[in-house]
N, C-alpha and C positions, 0 to 999 in steps of 0.2 A: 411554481413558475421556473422550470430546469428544464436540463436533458440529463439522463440517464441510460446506463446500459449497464445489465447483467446477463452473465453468460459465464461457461464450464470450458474448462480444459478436457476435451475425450482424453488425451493420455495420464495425465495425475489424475484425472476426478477434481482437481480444485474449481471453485467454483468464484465469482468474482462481481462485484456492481462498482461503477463508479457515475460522478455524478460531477454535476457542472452548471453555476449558477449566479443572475445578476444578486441573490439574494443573500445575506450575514447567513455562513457558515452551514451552508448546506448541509455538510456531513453528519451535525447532528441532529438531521432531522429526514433522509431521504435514506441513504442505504442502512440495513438491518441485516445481518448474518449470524449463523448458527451453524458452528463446526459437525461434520457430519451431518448437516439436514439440505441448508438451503439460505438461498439469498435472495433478499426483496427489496424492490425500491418503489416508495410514495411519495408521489407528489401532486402537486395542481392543487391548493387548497387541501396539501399531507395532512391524512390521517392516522397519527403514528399507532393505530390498531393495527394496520394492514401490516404493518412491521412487524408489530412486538407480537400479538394474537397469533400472526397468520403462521410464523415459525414453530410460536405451539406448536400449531397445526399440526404443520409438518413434520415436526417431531412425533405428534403420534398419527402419522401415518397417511395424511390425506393428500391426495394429488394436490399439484399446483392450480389447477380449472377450480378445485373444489374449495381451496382455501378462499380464490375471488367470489365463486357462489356464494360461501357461505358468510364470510364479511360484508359482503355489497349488500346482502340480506337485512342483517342489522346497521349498515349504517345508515341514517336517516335521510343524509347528501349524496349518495355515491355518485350522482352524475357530475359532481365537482371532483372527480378522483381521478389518479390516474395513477396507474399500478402493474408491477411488472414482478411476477414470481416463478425461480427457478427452484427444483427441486433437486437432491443429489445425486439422481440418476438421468438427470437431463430434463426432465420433464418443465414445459416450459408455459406459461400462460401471460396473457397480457390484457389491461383493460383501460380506454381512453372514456372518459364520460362526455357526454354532449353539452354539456355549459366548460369543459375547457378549453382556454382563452387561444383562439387559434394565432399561427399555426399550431395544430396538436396532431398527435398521430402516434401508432408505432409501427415495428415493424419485425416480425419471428423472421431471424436468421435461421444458420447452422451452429447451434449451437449457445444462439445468442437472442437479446432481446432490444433493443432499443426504443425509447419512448423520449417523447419531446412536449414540452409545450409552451406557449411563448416564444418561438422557435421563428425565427427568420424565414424558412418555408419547410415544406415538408423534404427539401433535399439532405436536412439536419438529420435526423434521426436514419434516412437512407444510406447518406456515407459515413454515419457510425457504422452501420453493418457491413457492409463494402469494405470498410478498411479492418473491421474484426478480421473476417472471412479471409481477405486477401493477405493477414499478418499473421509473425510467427513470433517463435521466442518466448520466455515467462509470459504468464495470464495477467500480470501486472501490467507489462509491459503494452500487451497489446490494448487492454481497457484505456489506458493513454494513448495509443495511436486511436483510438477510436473517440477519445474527447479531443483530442487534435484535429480528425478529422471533420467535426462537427462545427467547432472554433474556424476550420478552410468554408465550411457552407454557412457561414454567418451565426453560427450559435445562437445562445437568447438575442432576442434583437432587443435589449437593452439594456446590453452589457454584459461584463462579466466582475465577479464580485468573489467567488469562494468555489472546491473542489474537491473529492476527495477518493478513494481510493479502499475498497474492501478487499482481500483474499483467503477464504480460510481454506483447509483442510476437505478432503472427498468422506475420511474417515477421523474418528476422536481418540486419542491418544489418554485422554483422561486428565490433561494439561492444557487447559484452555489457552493459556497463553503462549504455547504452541501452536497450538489448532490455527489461533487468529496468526497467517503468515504475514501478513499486510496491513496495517491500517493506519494511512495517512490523511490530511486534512489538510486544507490553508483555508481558513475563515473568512480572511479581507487580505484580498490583494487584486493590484489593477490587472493584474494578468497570474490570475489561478493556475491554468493548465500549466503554463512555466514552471510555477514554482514548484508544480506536484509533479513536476516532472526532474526539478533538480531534485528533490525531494527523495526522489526513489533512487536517483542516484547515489546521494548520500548515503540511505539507506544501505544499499550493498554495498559500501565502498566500508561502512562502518562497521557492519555483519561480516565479512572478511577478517578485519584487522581485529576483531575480538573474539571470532572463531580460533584464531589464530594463536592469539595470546592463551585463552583457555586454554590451548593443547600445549603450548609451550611450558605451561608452569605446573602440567598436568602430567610431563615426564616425554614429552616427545617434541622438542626445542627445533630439533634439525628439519623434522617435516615440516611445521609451522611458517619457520625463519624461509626456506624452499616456496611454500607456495607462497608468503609475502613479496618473496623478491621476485616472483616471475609474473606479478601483479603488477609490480613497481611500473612499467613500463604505461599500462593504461589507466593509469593510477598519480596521473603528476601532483595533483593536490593535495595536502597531508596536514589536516588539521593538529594543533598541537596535543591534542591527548589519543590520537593515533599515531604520530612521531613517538611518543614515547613508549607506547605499545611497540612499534614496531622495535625500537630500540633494548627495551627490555625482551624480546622474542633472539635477538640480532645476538646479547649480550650472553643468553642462555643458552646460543646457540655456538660461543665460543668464537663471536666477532665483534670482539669487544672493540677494537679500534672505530667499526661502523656505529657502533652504540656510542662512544662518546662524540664522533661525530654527528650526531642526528641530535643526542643533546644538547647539543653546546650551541645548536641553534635555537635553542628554548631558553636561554641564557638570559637573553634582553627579551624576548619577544614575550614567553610562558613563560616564565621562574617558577609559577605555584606547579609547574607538572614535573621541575624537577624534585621538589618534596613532597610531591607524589611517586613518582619513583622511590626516594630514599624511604616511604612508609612500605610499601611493599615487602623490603628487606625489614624493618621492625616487623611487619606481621608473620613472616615465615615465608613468604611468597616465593622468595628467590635466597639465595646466599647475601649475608650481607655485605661480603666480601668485595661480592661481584658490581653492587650498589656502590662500592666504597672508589672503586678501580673507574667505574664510567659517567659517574653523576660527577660535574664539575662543584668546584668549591662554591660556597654560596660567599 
């Protein structure tokens, strides 16, 4: 009892489902992704075969039409399913059963799929692909303008509860935890799409600031410390163990005055991220010197 949409980047090949629901913790149980193959979302009385099976599939090699044929086949229910599989080369298929709880439906975009059921009407699952189609920017990005846009047409019509958020990879790198570029959840909250939306925010404001630091103490401090600060500007929030990131980047960057002031504001607020800083220097990470000069006195 969701809505759902999966769909491909044409330019990266990434591929993406996201999902949105009055019921506990959707994400483990609706979107299914496999770096390099493909991404599938089930629901209406989810048969998590059509997920975990169907990716098999496609891993060795069956269209997306064929993986539905062939699961609907063996499932005993299928007319309780509802199912939505994109393959890596765009291949797209979708199936709504005739006992799910109307409003139900989907509908093949460009590129895209959307499927709804329990759905306030069928303009749900419509202006998800309307706002895919008409959005730009990360594949993440736009998957949340399209549960946004569902949430404007009245989403489930009874409620909303949990949300979550898939993105992998066109190709596999042999790094799965690579592969997977996305994947977020909120389980129980009164307003899902929100929070998966600060959510992803987070996310890249986090993925910056640690990108960052890895190059920093990985011998190129000045580039690092550079694209932090010309972040700075749409970047006002600054949790305190990305303060101290930034400030250890700032410090090996030979701006040591900005590093003691960025910690000195962890004084009262973070303490434990200033002896974090000072382990860094025990582990080798940085000079301990430099630790010595801009961590305040405890």
């Amino acid at each position: 009892m969701t809505y759902s949409i999966v769909a491909r980047d044409p330019d990266t090949g990434e591929m993406g489902v996201a999902t949105q629901s009055q019921a506990f913790a959707v994400g483990n149980s609706v979107p299914f992704a496999l770096p390099g193959h493909g991404v599938i979302a089930t629901q209406s009385m989810a048969e998590p075969m059509y997920g975990s099976v169907g990716l098999d599939l496609l891993q060795g090699g069956f269209t997306a039409q064929e993986v539905l044929t062939a699961l609907s086949s063996v499932d005993p229910q299928p007319q309780r399913r509802q199912v939505a599989v994109l393959g890596v080369n765009g291949d797209l298929a979708a199936y709504t059963g005739e006992q799910c709880v109307e409003a139900a439906g989907h509908l093949i975009g460009d590129g895209c799929v959307a499927l709804a059921n329990m759905a306030a009407s069928a303009a749900v699952w419509i202006a998800m692909v309307e706002r895919f189609e008409n959005s730009s920017g990360p594949l993440a990005q736009r998957l949340l303008n399209s549960l946004e846009a569902a949430e404007e047409a009245g989403g489930d019509f009874r409620g909303r509860r949990s949300a979550a958020i898939m993105v992998i990879r066109a190709t596999t790198t042999g790094r799965p935890w690579h592969d997977m570029e996305v994947d977020l959840r909120v389980d129980d909250s009164p307003d899902p799409v929100a929070a998966l939306a600060e959510l992803l925010m987070t996310r890249a404001r986090y993925q910056d600031v640690v990108r960052a630091f890895q190059q920093a103490i990985d011998g190129d401090p000045l580039t690092a410390d550079r694209e932090l600060e010309l972040l700075r500007p749409m970047d006002p929030v600054t949790e305190p163990d990305q303060l101290m990131w930034r400030a250890v980047v700032a410090a090996l960057a030979g701006r040591e005055d900005a590093a003691r002031k960025m910690l000195a504001e962890l004084t009262t607020t973070a303490p434990q991220f200033l002896e974090a800083a000072r382990r860094f220097g025990k582990a080798g990470l940085m000079p301990a010197e430099v630790i010595e000069r801009i961590v305040p006195a405890s």
